[in-house]
N, C-alpha and C positions, 0 to 999 in steps of 0.2 A: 648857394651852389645849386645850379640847375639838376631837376632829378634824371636819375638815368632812366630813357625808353626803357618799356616792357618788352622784350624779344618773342618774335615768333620766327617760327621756322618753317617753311616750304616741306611740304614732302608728297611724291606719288608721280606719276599715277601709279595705283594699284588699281589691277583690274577683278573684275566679279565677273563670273558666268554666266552669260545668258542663254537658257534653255528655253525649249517649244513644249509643253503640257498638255494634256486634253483640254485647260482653259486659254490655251495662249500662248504667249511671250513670258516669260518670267524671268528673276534673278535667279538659277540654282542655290539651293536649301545650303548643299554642301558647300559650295562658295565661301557662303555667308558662316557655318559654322567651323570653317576651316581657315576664315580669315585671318584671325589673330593670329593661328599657329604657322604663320609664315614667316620667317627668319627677318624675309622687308617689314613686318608690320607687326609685330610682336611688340616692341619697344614704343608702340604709340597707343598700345591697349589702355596703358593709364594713364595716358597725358592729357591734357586740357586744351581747350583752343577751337577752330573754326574746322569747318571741313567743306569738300561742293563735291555735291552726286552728279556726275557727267555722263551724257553720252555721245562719242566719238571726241570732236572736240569744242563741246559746247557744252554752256552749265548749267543745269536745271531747277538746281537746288542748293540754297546755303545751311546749314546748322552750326549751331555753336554745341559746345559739347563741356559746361561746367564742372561734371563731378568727372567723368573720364568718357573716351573714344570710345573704351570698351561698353561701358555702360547706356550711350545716348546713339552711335552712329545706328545701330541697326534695332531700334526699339520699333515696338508693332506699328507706331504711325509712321515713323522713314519706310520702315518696307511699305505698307501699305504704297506710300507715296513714289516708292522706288517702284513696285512692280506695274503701278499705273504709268507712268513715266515709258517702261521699256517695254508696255503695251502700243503703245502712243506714236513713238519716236522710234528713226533708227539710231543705228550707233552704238559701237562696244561699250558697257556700262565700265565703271570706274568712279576710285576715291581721290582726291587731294586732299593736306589735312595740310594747317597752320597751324602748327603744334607751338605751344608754351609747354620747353620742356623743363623737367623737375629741375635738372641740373644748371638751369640758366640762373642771371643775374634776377633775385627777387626785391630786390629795393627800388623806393618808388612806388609808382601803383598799385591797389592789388590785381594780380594777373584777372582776375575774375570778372570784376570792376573793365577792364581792359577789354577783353573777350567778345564783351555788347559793341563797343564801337567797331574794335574788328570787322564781328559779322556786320553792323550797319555798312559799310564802308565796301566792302564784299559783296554783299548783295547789291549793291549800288552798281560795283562795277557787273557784276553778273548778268545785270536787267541791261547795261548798255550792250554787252555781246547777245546777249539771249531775249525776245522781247519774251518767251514764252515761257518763263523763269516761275517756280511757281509761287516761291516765297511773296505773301502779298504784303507784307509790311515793309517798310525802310527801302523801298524801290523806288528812293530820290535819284535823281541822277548825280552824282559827285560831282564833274566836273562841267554843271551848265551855269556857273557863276564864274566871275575872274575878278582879282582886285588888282589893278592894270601897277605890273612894276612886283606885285608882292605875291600872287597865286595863282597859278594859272594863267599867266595871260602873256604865253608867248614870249617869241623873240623884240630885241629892243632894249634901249638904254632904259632903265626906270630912273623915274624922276628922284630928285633930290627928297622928296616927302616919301616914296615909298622905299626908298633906301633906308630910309630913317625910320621906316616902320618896319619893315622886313629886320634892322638893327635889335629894335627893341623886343620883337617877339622871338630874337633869334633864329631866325630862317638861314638855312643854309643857302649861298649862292649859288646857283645850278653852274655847272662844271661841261 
């Protein structure tokens, strides 16, 4: 019996504050310490999973967040890297989170185990919209390979061999 996907969940934007200081552009302090206590983002303080620091609508930055949001989104090197960021660039700062929440299906992989590929897979696409993404690891590009008939590769009958391989590995038929 095939195991069931790990679930993640879309959530955001949530956005953050950006104030002018005697050094600059920054994230407001208050933003950041009043984020959790927001009605939209309370519920993802403890959750685990990916997230992308944005500004306007572009992504700058991926993290993964293993023990919880609340503990990894806004530790001293994200802001660091956030307030360089909205030095840098225009654009209203903001959160996305792909959250693995508590309440979902845990059988199967462990979510944790899960998390790393996510972010791979994320930053992958984040460097195809953003060339200026800062994340310097796993900024392969996802989709510059095709196995013609089985992944990626467009419109078109696939052949009888990659029917039969798309069969075996279980690939859903695009619709």
């Amino acid at each position: 019996m095939p195991k069931r996907p790990v679930h993640f969940e879309p959530c955001g934007p949530f956005p953050l504050t950006r104030t002018t200081n005697r050094f600059g552009k920054s994230i407001s302090d208050l933003s950041v310490k009043n984020f959790w206590e927001s009605s939209s983002t309370a519920s993802l303080k403890d959750e685990i999973g990916c997230y992308l620091f944005v500004l306007g609508r572009k992504p700058f930055y991926v993290g993964k967040a293993t023990k919880s949001f609340g503990q990894e989104v806004f530790n001293p090197k994200n802001m660091s890297t956030y307030r360089d960021l909205v030095t840098r660039f225009p654009g209203k700062p903001s959160l996305y989170f792909v959250a693995h929440r508590k309440g979902a299906e845990r059988r199967g992989a462990s979510p944790r185990a899960v998390i790393s590929h996510v972010e791979k897979l994320l930053i992958g696409l984040a460097h195809e919209a953003n060339a200026e993404l800062t994340n310097v690891q796993h900024r392969n590009k996802p989709e510059r390979f095709c196995i013609a008939g089985v992944y990626n590769s467009g419109k078109g009958k696939p052949s009888k061999s990659a029917t039969m391989v798309r069969d075996v590995l279980r690939l859903q038929k695009k619709k």
